[in-house]
PAVOVEX-396631 format. One line per field, with one value per residue (C-alpha): y, x, z; residue in one letter. Coordinates in nm, 3 decimals. Example, Ala and Ser with C-alpha at 12.3 -4.5 7.8 and 13.67 -1.06 7.14 Angstrom:
# residues 2
c2: [-0.450,-0.106]
c1: [1.230,1.367]
c3: [0.780,0.714]
aa: [A,S]
# end
This chain:
# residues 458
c2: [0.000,0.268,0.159,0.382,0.760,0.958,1.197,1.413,1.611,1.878,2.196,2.263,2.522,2.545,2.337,2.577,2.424,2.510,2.593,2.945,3.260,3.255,3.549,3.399,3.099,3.198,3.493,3.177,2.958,3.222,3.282,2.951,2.666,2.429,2.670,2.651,2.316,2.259,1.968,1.771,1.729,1.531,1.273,1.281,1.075,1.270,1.653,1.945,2.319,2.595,2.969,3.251,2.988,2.793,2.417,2.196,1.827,1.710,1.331,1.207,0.855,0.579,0.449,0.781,0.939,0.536,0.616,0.996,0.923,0.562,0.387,0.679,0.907,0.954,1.184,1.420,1.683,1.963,2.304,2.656,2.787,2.466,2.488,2.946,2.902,2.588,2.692,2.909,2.687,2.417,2.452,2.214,1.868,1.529,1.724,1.909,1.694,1.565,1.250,1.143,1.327,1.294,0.906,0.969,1.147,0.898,0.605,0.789,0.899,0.605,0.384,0.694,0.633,0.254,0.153,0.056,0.429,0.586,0.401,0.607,0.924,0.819,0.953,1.315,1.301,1.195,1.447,1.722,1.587,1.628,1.978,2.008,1.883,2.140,2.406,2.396,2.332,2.531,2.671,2.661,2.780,2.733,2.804,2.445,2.549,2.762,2.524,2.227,2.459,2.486,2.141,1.973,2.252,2.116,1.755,1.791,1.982,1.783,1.462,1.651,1.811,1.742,2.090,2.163,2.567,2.703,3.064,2.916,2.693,3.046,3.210,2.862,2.882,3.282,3.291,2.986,3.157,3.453,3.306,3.073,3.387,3.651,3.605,3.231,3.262,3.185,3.487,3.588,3.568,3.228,3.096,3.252,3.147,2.922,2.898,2.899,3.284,3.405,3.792,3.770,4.101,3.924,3.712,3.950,3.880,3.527,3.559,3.774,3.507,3.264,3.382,3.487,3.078,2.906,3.114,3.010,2.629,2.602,2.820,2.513,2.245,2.419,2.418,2.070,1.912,2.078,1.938,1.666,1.350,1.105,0.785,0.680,0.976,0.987,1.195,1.230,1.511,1.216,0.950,1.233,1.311,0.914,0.876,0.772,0.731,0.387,0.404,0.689,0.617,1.021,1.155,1.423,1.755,2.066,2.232,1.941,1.861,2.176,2.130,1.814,1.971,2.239,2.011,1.804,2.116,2.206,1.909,1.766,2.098,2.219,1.908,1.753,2.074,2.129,1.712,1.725,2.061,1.867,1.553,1.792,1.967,1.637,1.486,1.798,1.702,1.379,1.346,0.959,0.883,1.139,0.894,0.585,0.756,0.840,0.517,0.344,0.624,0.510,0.175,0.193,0.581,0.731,0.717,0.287,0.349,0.244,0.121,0.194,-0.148,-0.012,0.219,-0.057,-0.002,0.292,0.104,0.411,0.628,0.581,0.550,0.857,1.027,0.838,0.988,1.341,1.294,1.214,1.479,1.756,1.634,1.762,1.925,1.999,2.009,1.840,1.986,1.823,1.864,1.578,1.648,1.426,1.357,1.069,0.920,0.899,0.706,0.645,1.090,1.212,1.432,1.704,1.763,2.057,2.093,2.110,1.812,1.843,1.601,1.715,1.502,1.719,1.603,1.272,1.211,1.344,1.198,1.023,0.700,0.626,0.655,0.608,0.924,1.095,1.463,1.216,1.187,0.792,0.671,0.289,0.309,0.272,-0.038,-0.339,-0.106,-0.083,0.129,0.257,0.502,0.251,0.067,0.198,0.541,0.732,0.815,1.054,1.162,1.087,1.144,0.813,0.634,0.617,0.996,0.893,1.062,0.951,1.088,0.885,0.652,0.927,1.203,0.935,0.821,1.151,1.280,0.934,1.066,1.391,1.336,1.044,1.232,1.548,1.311,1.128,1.410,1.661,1.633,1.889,2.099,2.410,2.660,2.885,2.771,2.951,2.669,2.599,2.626,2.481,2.744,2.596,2.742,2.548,2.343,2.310,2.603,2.655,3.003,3.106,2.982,2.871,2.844,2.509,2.434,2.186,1.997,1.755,1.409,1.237,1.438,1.579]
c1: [0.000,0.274,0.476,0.234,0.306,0.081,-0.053,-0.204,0.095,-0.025,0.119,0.438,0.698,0.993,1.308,1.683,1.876,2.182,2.172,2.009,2.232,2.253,1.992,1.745,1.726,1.636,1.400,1.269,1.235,1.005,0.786,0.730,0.971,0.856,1.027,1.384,1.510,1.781,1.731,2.028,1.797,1.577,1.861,2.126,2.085,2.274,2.439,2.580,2.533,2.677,2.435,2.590,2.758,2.484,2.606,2.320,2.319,2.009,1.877,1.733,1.730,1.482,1.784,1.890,1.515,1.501,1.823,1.707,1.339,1.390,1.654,1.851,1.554,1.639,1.963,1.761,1.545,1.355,1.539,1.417,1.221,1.019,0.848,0.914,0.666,0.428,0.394,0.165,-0.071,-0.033,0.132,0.311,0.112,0.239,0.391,0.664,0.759,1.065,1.235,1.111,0.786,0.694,0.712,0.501,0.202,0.270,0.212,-0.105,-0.253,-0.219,-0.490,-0.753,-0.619,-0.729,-0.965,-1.232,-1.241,-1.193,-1.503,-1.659,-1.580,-1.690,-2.066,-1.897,-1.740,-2.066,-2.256,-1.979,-2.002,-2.395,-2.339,-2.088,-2.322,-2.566,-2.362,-2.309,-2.627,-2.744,-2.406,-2.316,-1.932,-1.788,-1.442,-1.381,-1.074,-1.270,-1.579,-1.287,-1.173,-1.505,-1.546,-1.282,-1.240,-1.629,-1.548,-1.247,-1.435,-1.755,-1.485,-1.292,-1.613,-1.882,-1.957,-2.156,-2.227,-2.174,-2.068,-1.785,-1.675,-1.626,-1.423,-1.210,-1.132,-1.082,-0.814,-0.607,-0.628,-0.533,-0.220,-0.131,-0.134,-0.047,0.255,0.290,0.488,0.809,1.031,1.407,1.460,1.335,1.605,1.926,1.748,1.947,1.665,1.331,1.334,1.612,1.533,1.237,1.095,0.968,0.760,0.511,0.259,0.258,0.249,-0.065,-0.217,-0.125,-0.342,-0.598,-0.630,-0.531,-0.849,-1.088,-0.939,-1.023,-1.345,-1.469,-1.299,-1.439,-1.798,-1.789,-1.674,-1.975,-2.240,-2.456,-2.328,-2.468,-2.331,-2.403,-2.188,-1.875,-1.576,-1.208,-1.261,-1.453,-1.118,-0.889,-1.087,-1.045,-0.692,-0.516,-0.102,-0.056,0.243,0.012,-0.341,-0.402,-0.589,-0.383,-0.398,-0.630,-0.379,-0.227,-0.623,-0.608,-0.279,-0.351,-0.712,-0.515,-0.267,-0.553,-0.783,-0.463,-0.343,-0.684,-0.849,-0.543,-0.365,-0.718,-0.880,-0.537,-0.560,-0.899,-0.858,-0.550,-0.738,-1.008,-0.805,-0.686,-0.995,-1.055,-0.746,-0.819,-1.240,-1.237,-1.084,-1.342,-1.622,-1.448,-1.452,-1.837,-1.942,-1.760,-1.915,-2.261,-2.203,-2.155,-2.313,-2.136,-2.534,-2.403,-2.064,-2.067,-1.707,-1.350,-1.399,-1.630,-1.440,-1.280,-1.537,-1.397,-1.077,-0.987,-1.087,-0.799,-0.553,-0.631,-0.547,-0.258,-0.150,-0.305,-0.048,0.246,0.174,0.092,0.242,0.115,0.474,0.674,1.003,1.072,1.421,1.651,1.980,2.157,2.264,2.553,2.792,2.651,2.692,2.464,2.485,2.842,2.879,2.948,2.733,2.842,2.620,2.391,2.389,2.086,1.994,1.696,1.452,1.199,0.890,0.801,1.169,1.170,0.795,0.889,1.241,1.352,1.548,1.209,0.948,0.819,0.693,0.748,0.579,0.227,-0.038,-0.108,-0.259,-0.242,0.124,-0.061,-0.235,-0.222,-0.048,-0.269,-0.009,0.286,0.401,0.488,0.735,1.025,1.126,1.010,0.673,0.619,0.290,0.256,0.635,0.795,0.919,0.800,0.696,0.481,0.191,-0.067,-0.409,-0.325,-0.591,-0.857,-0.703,-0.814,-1.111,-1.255,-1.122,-1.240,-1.575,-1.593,-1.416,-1.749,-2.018,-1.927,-1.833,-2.230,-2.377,-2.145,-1.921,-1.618,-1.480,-1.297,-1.326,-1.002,-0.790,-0.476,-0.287,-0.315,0.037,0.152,0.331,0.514,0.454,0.354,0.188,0.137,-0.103,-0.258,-0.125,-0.469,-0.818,-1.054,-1.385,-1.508,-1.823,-2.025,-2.299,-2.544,-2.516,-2.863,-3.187,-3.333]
c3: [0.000,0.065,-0.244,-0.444,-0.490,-0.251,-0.410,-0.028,0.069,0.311,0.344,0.550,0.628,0.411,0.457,0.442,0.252,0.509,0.898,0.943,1.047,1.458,1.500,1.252,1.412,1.768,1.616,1.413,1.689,1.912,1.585,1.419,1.581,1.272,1.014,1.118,1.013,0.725,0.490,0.657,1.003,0.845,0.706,1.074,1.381,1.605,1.539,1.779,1.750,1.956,1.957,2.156,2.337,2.467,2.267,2.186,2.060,1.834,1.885,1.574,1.600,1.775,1.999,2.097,2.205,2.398,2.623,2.660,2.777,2.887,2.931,3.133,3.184,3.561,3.411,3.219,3.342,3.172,3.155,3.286,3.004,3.038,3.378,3.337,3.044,3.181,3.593,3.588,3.406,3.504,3.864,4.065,3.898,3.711,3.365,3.550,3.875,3.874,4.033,4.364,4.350,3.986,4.078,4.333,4.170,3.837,4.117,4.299,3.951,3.738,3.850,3.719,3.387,3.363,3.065,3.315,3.456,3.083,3.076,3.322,3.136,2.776,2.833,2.903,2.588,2.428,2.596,2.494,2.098,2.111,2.217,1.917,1.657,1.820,1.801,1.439,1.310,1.043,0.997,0.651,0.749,1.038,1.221,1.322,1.487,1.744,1.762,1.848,2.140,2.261,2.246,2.369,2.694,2.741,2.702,2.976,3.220,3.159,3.244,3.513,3.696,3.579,3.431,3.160,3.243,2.936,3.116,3.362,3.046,2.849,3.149,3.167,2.821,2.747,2.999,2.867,2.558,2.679,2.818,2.515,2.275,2.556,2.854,2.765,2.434,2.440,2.512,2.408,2.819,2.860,2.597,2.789,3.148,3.373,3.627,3.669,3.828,3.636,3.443,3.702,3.586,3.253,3.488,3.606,3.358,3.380,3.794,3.761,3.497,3.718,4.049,3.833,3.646,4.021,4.185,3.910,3.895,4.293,4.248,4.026,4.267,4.581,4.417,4.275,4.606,4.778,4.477,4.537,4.377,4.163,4.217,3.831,3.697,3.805,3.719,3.710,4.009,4.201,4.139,4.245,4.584,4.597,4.583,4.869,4.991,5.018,5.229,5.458,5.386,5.316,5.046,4.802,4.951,4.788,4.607,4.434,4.335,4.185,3.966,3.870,3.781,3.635,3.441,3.291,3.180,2.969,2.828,2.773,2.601,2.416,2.267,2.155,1.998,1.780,1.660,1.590,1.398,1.203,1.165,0.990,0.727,0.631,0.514,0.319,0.115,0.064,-0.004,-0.037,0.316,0.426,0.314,0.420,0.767,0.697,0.598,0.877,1.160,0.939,1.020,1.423,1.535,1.827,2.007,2.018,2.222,2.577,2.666,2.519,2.330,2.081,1.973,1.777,1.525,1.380,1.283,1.016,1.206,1.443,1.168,1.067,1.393,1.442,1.147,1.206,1.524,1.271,1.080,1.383,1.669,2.030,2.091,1.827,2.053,2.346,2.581,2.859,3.014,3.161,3.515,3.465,3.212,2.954,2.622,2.372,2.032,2.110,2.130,2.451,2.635,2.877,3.196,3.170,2.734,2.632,2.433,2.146,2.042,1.792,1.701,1.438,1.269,1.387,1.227,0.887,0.916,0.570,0.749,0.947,0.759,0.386,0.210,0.533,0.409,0.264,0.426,0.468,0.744,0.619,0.788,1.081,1.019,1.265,1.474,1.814,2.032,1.775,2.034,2.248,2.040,1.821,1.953,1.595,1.696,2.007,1.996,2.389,2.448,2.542,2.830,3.163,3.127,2.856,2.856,3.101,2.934,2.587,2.586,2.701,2.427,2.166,2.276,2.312,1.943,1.805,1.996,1.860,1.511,1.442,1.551,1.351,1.051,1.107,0.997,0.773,0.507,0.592,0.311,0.266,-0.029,0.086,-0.137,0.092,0.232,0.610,0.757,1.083,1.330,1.633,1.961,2.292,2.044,1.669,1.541,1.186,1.042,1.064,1.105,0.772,0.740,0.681,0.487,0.655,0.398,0.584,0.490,0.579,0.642,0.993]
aa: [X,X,X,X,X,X,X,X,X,X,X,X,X,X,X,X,X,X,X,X,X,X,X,X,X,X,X,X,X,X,X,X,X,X,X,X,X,X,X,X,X,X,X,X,X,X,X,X,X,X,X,X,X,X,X,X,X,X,X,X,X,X,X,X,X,X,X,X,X,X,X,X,X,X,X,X,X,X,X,X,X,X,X,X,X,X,X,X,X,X,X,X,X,X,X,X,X,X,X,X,X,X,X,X,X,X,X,X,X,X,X,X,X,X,X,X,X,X,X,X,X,X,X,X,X,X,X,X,X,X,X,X,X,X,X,X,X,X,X,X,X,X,X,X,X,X,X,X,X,X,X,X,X,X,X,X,X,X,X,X,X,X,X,X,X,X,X,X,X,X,X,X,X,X,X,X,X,X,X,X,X,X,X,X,X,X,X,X,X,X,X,X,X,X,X,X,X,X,X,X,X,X,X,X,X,X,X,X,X,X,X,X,X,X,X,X,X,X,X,X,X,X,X,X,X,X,X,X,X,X,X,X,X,X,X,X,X,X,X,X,X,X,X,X,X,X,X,X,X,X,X,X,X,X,X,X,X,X,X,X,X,X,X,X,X,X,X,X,X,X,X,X,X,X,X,X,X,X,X,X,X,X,X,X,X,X,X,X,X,X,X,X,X,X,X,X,X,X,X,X,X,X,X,X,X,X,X,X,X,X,X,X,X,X,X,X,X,X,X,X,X,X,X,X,X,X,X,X,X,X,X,X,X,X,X,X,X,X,X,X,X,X,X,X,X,X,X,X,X,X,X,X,X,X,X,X,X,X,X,X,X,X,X,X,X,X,X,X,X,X,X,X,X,X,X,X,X,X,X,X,X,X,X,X,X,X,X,X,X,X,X,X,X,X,X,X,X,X,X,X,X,X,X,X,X,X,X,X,X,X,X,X,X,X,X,X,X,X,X,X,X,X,X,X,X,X,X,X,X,X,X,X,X,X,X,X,X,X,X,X,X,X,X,X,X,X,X,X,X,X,X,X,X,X,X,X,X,X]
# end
């Protein structure tokens, strides 16, 4: 199947043909991280840089990314601009913990994340589709970008709290907006930081944000502990009150219920609006896996799902994520610095570099993968978990850091992704191509309309 030319090659920044000039290249990297790379990245395993004297080594390669996030993960940590830019999001919780306490909130969180408690949540995310669908009735265009946001911030609080008040879903999602396009891009000062406080007059902004989005994440947490439960619809808020120290028998105290709330509203809303957005634009390229996707939705309706195992299905349906996630991965950089001395790939690696590994090169890389720039989800097939095998695929990161929510991120875009697809074919009569722009995650340049055409009658 992937011996034949593709002919859907979405859009993409330009490749240099050489290494940009030092000031282009961090000017580049603040306004679009995804149009910086020279054609030799996507060829190399392993290469070292040096900018104003900051060196840098670049991990290209499956067994390289394994000993980074794997095999020797304890020795590499994120560096300052990570946590300067993510804290006041997303506060103290599971993303940014480090050794002895990120293995204890992995070890109290994990059992939330089971299939049987996924299960749980998979009515929220029908609920939060419905009100989708509902939304864009009798909208001949629509921005889908905007409607996914929407969406997806209602499916993770619907999960997370069970909240479906439209007016505290608007406040949630107009101030991580607000941050994501406002004090939480990247700055020239969080490049040349050495700590997390470092230039600490550039943090203002992000410190007001910050008490601003912790009050209204404990506002809802406060309320929603206080609510009358139903025993029949639980929530992730409901597992977290749950969770207990096994070595003290103590429940997790209120403010790390509120990062971890915090943590999830972010990763959850964010990451799945921008893949289902992706996933979106693709079909428009390519019309007949659009009605493959139709006619399998047709077959099984989302009204039919009741546990993660029917979500089986919509066999290309997940392909075509997966490969949405290729294409547009979550983060388009990931950053560490050993804290020791270490060698990678046979290249030694001095303590405190910082050391590169880029999903959006390693999923387009021309060793790993076969018409790397095409859009082909049949590379996926018979593949149930890719990202957990290999080291070339890092939608979820990889490791024992890999991400936690991966199983509910799909489910609910599989969710949403069907029950638009039941009753619209997408199109898009802009005939401006949609670029990607790296930030905290992968952006379009700017935001079509899509037509939306009913498939079946009222």
């Amino acid at each position: 199947m992937l011996d034949t030319i593709p002919s859907i090659v979405p859009p993409a920044p330009p490749i240099h043909p050489r290494d940009l000039p030092p000031i282009r290249l961090l000017l580049g990297s603040l306004r679009n991280s995804l149009a910086i790379w020279p054609d030799y990245a996507f060829d190399v395993a392993f290469n070292r840089n040096t900018l104003f004297g900051l060196e840098s080594a670049f991990i290209n390669d499956p067994s390289g990314v394994r000993h980074i996030m794997a095999t020797n993960a304890a020795n590499y940590v994120r560096p300052a601009m990570t946590p300067r830019i993510s804290r006041p999001l997303i506060g103290r919780g599971l993303f940014l913990a480090e050794g002895g306490e990120w293995r204890r909130q992995r070890r109290l969180l994990s059992p939330s994340f089971t299939p049987h408690h996924v299960d749980i949540l998979l009515p929220h995310f029908i609920a939060a589709a419905s009100d989708l669908v509902r939304e864009l009735e009798g909208q001949p265009g629509v921005d889908l970008s905007a409607a996914f946001q929407v969406a997806a911030l209602n499916a993770v609080l619907r999960a997370l709290f069970s909240l479906p008040d439209q007016g505290e879903r608007d406040r949630i999602g107009v101030l991580v907006r607000q941050y994501v396009t406002g004090p939480g891009r990247p700055q020239l000062f969080d490049a040349f930081a050495r700590s997390e406080t470092s230039f600490a007059f550039t943090l203002r902004r992000r410190r007001a944000f910050q008490k601003r989005w912790f009050a209204a994440v404990d506002a809802i947490v406060t309320a929603r502990r206080s609510a009358p439960r139903d025993a029949d619809h639980r929530d992730l808020l409901d597992l977290l009150i749950a969770v207990r120290d096994p070595d003290t028998g103590q429940p997790i105290a209120a403010d790390e219920v509120r990062d971890q709330c915090a943590t999830m509203i972010f990763a959850g809303y964010e990451t799945t609006a921008r893949l289902l957005f992706w996933a979106s634009y693709l079909l428009t390229l390519d019309h007949n896996e659009q009605a493959r996707l139709r006619a399998e939705v047709a077959a099984f309706p989302p009204e039919r799902i009741k546990t993660l195992d029917d979500l089986g299905h919509w066999p290309r349906l997940r392909l075509v994520l997966l490969e949405a996630l290729r294409l547009y991965p979550a983060v388009p950089v990931l950053v560490r610095e050993p804290i020791n001395d270490d060698v990678i790939m046979g290249e030694p690696v001095r303590r405190g570099i910082q050391v590169y590994v880029a999903p959006w090169v390693l999923h387009r890389h021309r060793k790993h993968w076969q018409h790397p720039t095409a859009f082909m989800p049949d590379r996926f097939a018979g593949q149930s978990s890719p990202w957990t095998s290999g080291g070339a695929y890092l939608p979820f990161g990889a490791g024992p850091r890999i991400c936690i929510g991966a199983v509910f991120a799909l489910a609910e875009a599989q969710i949403m992704l069907a029950s638009l697809l039941q009753r619209y074919t997408l199109a898009i009569e802009d005939r401006r191509p949609v670029m990607p722009v790296g930030r905290l995650t992968i952006q379009p340049s700017h935001a079509p309309m899509f037509k939306l055409e009913r498939t079946r009658p009222r």
